[in-house]
C-alpha positions in Angstrom: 0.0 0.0 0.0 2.7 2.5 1.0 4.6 1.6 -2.5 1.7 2.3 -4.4 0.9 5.8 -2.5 4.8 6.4 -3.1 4.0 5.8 -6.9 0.9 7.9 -7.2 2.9 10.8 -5.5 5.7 10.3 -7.7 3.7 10.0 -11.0 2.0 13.1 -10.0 4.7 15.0 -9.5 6.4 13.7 -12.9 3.3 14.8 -14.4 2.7 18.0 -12.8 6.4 18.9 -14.8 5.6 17.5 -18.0 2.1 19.3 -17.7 3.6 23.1 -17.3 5.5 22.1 -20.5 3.7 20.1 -22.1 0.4 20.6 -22.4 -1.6 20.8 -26.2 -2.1 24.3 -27.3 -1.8 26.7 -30.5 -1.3 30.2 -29.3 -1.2 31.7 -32.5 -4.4 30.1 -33.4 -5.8 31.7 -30.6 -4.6 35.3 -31.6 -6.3 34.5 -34.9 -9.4 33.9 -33.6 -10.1 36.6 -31.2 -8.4 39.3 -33.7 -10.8 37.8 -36.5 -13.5 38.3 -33.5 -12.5 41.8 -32.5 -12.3 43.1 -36.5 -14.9 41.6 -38.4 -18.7 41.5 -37.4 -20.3 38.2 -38.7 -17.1 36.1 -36.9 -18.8 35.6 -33.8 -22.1 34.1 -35.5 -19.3 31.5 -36.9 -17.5 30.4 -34.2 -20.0 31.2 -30.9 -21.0 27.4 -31.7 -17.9 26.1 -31.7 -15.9 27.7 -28.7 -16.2 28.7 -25.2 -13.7 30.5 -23.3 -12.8 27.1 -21.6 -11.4 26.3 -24.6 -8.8 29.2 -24.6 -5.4 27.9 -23.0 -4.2 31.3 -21.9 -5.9 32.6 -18.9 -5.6 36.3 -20.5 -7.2 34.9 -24.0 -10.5 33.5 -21.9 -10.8 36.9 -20.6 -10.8 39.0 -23.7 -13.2 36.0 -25.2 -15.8 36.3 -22.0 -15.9 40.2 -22.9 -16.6 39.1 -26.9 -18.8 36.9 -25.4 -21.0 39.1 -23.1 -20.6 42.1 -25.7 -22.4 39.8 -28.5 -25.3 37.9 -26.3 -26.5 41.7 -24.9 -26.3 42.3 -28.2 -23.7 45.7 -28.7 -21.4 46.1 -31.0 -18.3 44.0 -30.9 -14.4 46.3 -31.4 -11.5 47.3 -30.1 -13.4 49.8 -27.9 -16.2 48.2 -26.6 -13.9 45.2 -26.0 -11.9 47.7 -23.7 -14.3 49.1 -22.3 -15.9 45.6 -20.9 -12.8 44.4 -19.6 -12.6 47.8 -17.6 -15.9 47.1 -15.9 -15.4 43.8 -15.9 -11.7 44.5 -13.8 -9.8 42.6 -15.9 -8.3 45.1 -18.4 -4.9 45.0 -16.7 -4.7 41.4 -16.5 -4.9 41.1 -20.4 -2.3 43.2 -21.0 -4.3 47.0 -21.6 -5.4 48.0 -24.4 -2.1 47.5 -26.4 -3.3 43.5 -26.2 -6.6 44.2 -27.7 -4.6 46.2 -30.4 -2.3 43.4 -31.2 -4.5 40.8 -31.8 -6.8 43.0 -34.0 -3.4 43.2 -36.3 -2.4 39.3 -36.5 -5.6 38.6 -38.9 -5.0 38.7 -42.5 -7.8 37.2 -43.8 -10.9 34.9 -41.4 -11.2 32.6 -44.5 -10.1 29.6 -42.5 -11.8 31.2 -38.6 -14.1 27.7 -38.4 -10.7 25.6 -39.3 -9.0 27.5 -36.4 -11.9 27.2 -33.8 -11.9 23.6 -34.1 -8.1 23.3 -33.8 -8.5 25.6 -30.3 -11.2 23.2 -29.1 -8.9 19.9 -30.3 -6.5 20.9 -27.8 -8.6 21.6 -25.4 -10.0 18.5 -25.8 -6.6 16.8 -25.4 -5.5 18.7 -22.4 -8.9 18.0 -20.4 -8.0 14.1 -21.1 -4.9 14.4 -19.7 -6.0 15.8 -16.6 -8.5 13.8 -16.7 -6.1 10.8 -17.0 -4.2 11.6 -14.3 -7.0 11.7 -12.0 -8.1 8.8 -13.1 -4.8 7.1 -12.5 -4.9 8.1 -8.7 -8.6 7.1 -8.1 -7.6 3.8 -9.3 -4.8 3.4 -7.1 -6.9 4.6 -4.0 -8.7 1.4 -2.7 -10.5 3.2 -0.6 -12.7 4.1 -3.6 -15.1 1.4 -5.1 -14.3 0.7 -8.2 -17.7 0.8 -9.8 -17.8 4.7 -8.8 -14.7 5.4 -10.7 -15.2 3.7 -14.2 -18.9 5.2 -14.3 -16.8 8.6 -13.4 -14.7 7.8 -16.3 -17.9 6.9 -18.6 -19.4 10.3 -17.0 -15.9 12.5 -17.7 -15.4 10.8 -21.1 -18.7 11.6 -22.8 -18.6 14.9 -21.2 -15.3 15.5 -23.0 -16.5 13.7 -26.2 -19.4 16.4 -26.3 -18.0 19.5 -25.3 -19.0 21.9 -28.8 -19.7 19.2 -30.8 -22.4 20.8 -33.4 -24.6 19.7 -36.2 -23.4 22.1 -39.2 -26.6 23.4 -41.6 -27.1 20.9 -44.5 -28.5 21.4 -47.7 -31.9 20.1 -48.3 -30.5 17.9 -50.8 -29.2 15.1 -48.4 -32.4 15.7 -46.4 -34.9 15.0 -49.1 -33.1 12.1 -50.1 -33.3 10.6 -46.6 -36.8 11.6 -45.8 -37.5 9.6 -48.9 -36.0 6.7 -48.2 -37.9 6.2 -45.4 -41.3 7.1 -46.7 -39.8 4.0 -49.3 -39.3 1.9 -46.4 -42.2 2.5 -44.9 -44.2 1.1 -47.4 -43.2 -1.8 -46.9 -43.7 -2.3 -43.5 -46.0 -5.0 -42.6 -49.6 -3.7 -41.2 -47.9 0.2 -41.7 -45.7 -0.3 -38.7 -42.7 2.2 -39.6 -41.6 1.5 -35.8 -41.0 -0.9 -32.5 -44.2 -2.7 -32.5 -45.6 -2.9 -28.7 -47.6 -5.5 -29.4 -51.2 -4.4 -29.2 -52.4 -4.4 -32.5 -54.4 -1.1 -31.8 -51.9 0.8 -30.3 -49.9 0.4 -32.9 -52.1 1.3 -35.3 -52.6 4.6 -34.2 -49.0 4.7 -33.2 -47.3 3.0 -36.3 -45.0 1.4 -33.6 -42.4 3.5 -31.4 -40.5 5.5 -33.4 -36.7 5.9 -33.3 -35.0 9.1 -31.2 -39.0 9.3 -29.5 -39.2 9.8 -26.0 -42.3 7.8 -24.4 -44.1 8.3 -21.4 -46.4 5.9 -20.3 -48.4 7.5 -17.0 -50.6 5.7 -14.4 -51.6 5.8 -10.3 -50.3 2.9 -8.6 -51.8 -0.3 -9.5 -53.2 0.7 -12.7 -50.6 -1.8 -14.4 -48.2 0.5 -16.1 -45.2 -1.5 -15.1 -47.4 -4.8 -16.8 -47.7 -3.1 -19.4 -43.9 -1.6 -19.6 -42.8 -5.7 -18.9 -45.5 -6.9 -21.5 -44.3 -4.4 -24.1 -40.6 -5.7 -23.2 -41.3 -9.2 -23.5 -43.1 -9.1 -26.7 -40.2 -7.1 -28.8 -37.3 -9.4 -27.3 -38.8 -12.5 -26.5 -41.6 -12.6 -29.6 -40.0 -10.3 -32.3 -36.1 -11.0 -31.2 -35.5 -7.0 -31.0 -32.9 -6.3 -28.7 -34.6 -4.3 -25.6 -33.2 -3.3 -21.9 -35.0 -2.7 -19.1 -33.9 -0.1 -16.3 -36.2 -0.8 -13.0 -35.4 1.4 -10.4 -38.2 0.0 -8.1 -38.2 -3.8 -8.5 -35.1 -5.9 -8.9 -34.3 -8.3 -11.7 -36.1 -11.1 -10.3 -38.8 -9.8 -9.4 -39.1 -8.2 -12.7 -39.1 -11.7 -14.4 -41.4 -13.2 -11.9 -43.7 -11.2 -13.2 -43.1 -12.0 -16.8 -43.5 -15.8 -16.0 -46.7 -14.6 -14.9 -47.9 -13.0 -17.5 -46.3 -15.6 -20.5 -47.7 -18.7 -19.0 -51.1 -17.1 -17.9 -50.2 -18.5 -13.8 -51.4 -16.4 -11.1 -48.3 -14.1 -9.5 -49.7 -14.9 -6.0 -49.2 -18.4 -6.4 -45.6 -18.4 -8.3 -44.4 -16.4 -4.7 -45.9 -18.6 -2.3 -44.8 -21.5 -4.3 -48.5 -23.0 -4.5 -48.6 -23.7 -8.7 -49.6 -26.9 -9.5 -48.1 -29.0 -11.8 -49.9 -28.0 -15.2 -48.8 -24.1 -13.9 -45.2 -25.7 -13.5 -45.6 -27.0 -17.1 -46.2 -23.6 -18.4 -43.6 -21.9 -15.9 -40.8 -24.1 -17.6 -42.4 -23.4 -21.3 -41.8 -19.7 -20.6 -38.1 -20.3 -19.0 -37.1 -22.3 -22.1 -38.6 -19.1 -24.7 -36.7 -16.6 -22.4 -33.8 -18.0 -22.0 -30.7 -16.9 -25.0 -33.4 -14.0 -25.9 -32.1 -10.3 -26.5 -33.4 -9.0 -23.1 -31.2 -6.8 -20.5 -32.2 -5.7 -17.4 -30.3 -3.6 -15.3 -31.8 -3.2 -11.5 -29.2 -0.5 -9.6 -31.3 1.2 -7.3 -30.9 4.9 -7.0 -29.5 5.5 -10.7 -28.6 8.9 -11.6 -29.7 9.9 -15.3 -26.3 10.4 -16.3 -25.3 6.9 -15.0 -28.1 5.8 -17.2 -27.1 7.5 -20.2 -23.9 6.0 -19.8 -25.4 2.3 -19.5 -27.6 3.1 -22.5 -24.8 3.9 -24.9 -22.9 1.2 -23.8 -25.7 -1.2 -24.0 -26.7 0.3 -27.8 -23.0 0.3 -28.7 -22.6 -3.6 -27.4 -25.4 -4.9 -27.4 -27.7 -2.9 -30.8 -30.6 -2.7 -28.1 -33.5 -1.5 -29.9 -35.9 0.1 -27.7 -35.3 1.0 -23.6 -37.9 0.9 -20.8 -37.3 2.5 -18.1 -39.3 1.8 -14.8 -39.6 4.6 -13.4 -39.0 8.0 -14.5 -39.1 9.7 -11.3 -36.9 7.8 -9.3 -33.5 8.9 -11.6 -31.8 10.9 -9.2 -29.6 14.3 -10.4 -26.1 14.5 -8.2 -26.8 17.6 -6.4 -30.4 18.4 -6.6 -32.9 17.4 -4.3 -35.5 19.7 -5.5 -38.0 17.4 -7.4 -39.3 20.2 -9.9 -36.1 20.5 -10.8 -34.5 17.0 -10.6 -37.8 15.9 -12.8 -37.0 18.4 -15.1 -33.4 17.5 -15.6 -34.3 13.5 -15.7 -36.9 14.5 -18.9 -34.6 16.3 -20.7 -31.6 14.0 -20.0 -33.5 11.2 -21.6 -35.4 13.1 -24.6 -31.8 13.9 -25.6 -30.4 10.7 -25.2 -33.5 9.4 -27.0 -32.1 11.3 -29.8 -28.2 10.6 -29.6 -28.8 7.2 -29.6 -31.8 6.8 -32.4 -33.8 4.4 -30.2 -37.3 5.2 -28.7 -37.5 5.0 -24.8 -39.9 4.4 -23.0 -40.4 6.1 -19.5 -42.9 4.8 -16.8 -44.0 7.5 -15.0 -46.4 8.1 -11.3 -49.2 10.3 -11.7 -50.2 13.0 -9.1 -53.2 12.4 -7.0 -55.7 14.5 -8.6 -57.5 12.0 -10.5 -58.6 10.4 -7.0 -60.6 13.3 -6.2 -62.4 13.3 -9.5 -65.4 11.9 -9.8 -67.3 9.2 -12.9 -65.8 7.6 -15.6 -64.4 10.5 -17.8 -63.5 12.8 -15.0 -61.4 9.9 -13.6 -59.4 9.6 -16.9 -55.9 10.6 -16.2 -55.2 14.0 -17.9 -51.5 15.5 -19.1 -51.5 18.0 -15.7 -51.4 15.2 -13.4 -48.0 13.7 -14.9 -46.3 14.2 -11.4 -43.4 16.2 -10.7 -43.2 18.3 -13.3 -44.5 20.0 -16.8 -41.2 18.5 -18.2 -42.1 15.4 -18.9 -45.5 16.6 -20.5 -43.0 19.1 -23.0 -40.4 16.8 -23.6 -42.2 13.5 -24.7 -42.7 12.9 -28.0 -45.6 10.7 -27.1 -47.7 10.5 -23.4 -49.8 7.2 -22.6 -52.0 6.9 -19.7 -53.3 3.8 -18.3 -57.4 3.7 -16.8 -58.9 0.8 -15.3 -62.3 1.9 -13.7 -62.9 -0.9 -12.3 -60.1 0.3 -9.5 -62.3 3.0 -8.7 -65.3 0.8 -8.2 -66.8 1.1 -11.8 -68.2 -1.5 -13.6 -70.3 -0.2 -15.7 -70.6 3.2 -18.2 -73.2 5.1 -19.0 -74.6 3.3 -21.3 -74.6 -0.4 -18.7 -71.5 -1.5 -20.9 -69.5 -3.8 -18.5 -66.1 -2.1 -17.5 -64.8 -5.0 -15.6 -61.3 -5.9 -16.8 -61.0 -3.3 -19.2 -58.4 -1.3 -19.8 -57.6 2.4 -21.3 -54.9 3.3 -22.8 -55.6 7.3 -23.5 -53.2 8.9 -26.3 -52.7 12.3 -24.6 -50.2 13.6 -27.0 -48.4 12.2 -29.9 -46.2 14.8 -32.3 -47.1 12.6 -35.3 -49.8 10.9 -35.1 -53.4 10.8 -33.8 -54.9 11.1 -30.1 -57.6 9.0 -28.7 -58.3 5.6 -26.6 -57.2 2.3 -27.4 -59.1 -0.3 -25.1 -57.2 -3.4 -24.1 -58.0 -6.1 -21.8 -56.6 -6.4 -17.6 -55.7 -10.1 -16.3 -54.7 -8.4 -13.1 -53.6 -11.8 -11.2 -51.4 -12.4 -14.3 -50.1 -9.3 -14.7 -51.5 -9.5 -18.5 -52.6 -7.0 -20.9 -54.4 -8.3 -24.2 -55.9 -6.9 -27.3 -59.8 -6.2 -26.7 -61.7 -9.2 -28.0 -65.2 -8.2 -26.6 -68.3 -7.1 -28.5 -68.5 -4.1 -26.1 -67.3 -1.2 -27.6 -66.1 1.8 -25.5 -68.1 4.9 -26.5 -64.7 6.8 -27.5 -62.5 4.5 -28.9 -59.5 5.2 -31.3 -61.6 4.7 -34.0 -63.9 7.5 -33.1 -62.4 9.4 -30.6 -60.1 12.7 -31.3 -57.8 14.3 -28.6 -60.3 17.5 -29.6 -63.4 15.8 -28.5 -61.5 14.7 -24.6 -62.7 15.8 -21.5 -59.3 17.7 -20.4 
């Protein structure tokens, strides 16, 4: 132990030399960039995308670029003068070097021809210097055993995407490439078999209306406790991996892994959950039990049960899982129990877990779909519609509402005691599944059928027809 703290020391100290020497930078590309900034008026629209004064190595340089920067966002001009003039208030004139620096750099520029070119090369370095330190951190975590190891490779994963993405920008294209990819899809998706373009869930009206989850869409699926919205998160899981062989993962922050696939037993050999915990099945159940062990087992399904998982550690899991394993779709289970490092504030931890994972949703081209608790409001509403779960009681935060590219509640009346509707249809064992908001596609209600003991959702294969159903029901004609 005392050989290896001895090392660390000594490493550090190697590379605290090398580092005051050595570390990636191009001053004169620098100088380029903030004399292109301080002389010409369209160079900060170029580069503001690219650059921020992090980037700069020289302390002095990320002061004159914080004064461009505040200069341009408030919306003044952008010289020589006002430059001076903003480092004055700012304090910091001095510490550049006066106003002979500003001066200086305004005469290196010949021409801003190249000004992207040279942003980028600013930002490479800095990229290169933060991995170093990076590194060396790294190094000294690793030798602490004191630390647990899992902590400090999902601080690496953290650290490495955050350098990976630091200014990393989409250019404009040309609508050329755009058109041409649009089409191809609209090609594709003729082909697709009962017009599903996307993940299928399963339920053959859901995805009708739905056309299957879409890539880079952010789901929610809403509910109260014990409406069946993590049944219906597992059922949409088993079907894609275990039925249609797409890769899917499964993040359940509430339940762990085994519990998770009790409940799949459950619900793939139509035994009662009671009875598979208190080990009372009987041997045609057992029959079943085994059937659904042998379809599971070697099938593309990955479930990941770490309680208390930040978003980012997520995101990092995510990635890994799309880059190692080409997982398909995600479900995660649920929404509100991703933590943020740092905020305890639910608003705002809520807030930061939607957008976290409509952007990840995104990066990684794969819909995800995020269970998610409803506020009590519906509780004090009272008869069939009023009951219905509307987009204000998502709970936590408007976030979720704005972020999701799609928002699915779950409705069983017959928790609240009604079995009937207006018109004496029987409610018992049905399901809702309301369309609150889709970006593109229709609203409405798909009805599906509850096997509560198994934990089961089915297509509807009554007679009974819901008097708003997806057929004839438009988000317009809702009661919220």
């Amino acid at each position: 132990r005392n050989i290896s703290t001895r090392f660390v020391l000594i490493l550090r100290a190697i590379n605290k030399r090398k580092m005051k020497k050595e570390l990636p930078q191009d001053i004169e590309a620098e100088e380029v960039v903030l004399g292109a900034l301080i002389i010409e008026k369209e160079a900060y629209d170029r580069v503001s995308n690219i650059l921020t004064e992090e980037c700069f190595y020289l302390s002095k340089h990320r002061l004159i670029y914080r004064a461009i920067d505040s200069l341009a966002r408030e919306g003044k001009a952008v010289d020589s003068i006002t430059i001076k003039d903003e480092l004055a208030s700012q304090g910091t004139l001095e510490s550049v070097g006066g106003v002979f620096a500003i001066l200086e750099l305004s005469s290196k520029v010949a021409s801003s021809v190249h000004l992207e070119s040279h942003a980028r090369i600013i930002v490479g370095h800095y990229k290169r210097r933060e991995t170093i330190k990076f590194a060396m951190n790294l190094c000294s975590l690793a030798y602490d055993e004191t630390n647990n190891i899992g902590d400090t490779i999902d601080l690496a994963e953290n650290s490495l995407s955050r350098i990976s993405s630091v200014n990393t920008v989409k250019d404009f294209l040309q609508i050329n490439p755009i058109v041409e990819e649009a089409y191809r899809e609209v090609d594709e998706a003729k082909g697709c078999a009962g017009g599903i373009s996307g993940i299928p869930s399963g339920f053959g009206k859901i995805d009708e209306m739905m056309s299957g989850f879409q890539d880079s869409d952010f789901v929610i699926i809403g509910g109260r406790p014990s409406m069946g919205k993590t049944a219906l998160g597992l059922n949409i899981a088993s079907h894609t991996s275990i039925i249609d062989d797409i890769p899917t993962a499964v993040f359940s922050l509430e339940m762990s892994a085994t519990q998770l696939m009790k409940r799949m037993f459950a619900s793939f050999a139509s035994v009662d959950l009671s009875r598979i915990i208190n080990g009372s099945i009987n041997e045609s159940e057992q029959k079943r039990i085994d059937q659904a062990v042998n379809t599971f087992m070697d099938k593309p399904l990955y479930i990941d049960d770490t309680p208390s998982m930040s978003v980012f550690e997520l995101r990092n899991k995510a990635r890994r899982m799309v880059r190692e394993n080409d997982v398909k779709l995600i479900v995660v289970d649920y929404v509100q129990l991703l933590t943020v490092p740092g905020v305890s504030e639910d608003r705002q931890r809520i807030s930061i877990v939607s957008n976290n994972l409509k952007s990840l949703a995104k990066e990684i081209n794969i819909p995800i779909i995020g269970l998610a608790q409803l506020n009590r409001d519906t509780e004090d509403r009272g008869g069939v519609a009023d009951k219905r779960p509307r987009l204000s009681d998502l709970k936590g935060s408007g976030s979720l509402e704005q972020d999701a590219d799609a928002v699915l509640f779950i409705h069983r009346p017959e928790y609240y005691g009604i079995t009937a509707d207006e018109q004496g249809n029987d409610l018992r064992g049905v399901a809702e599944v309301i369309v609150s908001k889709q970006r593109n596609g229709s609203t409405g209600i798909v009805k599906l059928e509850y096997e509560g003991k198994y934990t089961q959702f089915k297509d509807y294969d009554r007679g009974y027809r819901p008097p708003h159903t997806v057929d004839s029901y438009s988000f317009n004609d809702m009661p919220f």
